[in-house]
C-alpha positions in Angstrom: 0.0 0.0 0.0 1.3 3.4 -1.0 2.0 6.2 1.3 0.3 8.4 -1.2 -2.9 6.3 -1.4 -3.1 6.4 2.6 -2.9 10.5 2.3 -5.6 10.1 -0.7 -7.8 7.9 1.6 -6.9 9.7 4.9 -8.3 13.1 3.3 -11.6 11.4 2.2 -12.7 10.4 5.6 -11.8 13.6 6.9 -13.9 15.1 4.5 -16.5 12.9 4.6 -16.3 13.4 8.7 -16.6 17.1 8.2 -19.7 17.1 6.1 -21.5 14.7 8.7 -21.0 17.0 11.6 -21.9 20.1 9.6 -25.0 18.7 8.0 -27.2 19.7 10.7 -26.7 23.2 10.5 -30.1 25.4 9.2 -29.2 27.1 5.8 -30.9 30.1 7.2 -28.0 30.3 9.7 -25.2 30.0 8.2 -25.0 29.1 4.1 -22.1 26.2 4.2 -22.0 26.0 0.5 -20.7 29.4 0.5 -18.3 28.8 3.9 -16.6 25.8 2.1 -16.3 27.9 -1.4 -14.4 30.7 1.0 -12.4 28.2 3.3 -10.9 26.3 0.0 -10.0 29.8 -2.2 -8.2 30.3 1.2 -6.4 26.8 1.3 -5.6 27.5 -2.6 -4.3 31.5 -1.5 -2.2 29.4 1.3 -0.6 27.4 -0.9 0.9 29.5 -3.4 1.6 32.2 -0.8 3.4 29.6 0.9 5.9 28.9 -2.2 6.6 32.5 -2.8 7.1 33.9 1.1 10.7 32.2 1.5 11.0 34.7 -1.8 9.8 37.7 -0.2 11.7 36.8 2.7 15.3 36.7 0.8 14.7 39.7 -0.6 13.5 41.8 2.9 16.7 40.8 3.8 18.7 41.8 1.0 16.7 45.3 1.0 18.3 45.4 4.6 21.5 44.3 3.8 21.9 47.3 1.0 20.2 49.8 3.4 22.6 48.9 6.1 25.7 46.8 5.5 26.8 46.8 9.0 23.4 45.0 10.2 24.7 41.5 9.4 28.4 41.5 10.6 28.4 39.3 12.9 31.3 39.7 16.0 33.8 37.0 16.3 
């Protein structure tokens, strides 16, 4: 059995677990097909920010390094 088939099937009963405990919940309340439309364009904005922070994160500290040179000497 494949690690990856065990993430695929892990996943599933997750989201089959979610569903069940939120199916109780009165539409006039709270609208759940529009909560899980927000909560996965959030996962999907996670995930790509999440490739490009260690980016934005090099070059803070380059900005930093240019401003001020001294910053990063470090004392031996």
């Amino acid at each position: 059995m494949s690690l990856t088939w065990y993430r695929g099937g892990q996943k599933l009963v997750n989201a089959y677990g979610v569903t069940a405990a939120f199916s109780s919940i009165d539409p006039k309340v709270a609208d759940m097909d529009k909560f899980w439309g927000i909560s996965i364009d959030c996962a999907l904005f996670c995930q790509h920010f999440s490739k490009i922070s260690p980016l934005l994160y090099i070059a803070s500290r380059l900005a930093v390094i240019n401003a001020e040179p001294g910053i990063y000497i470090k004392e031996r």
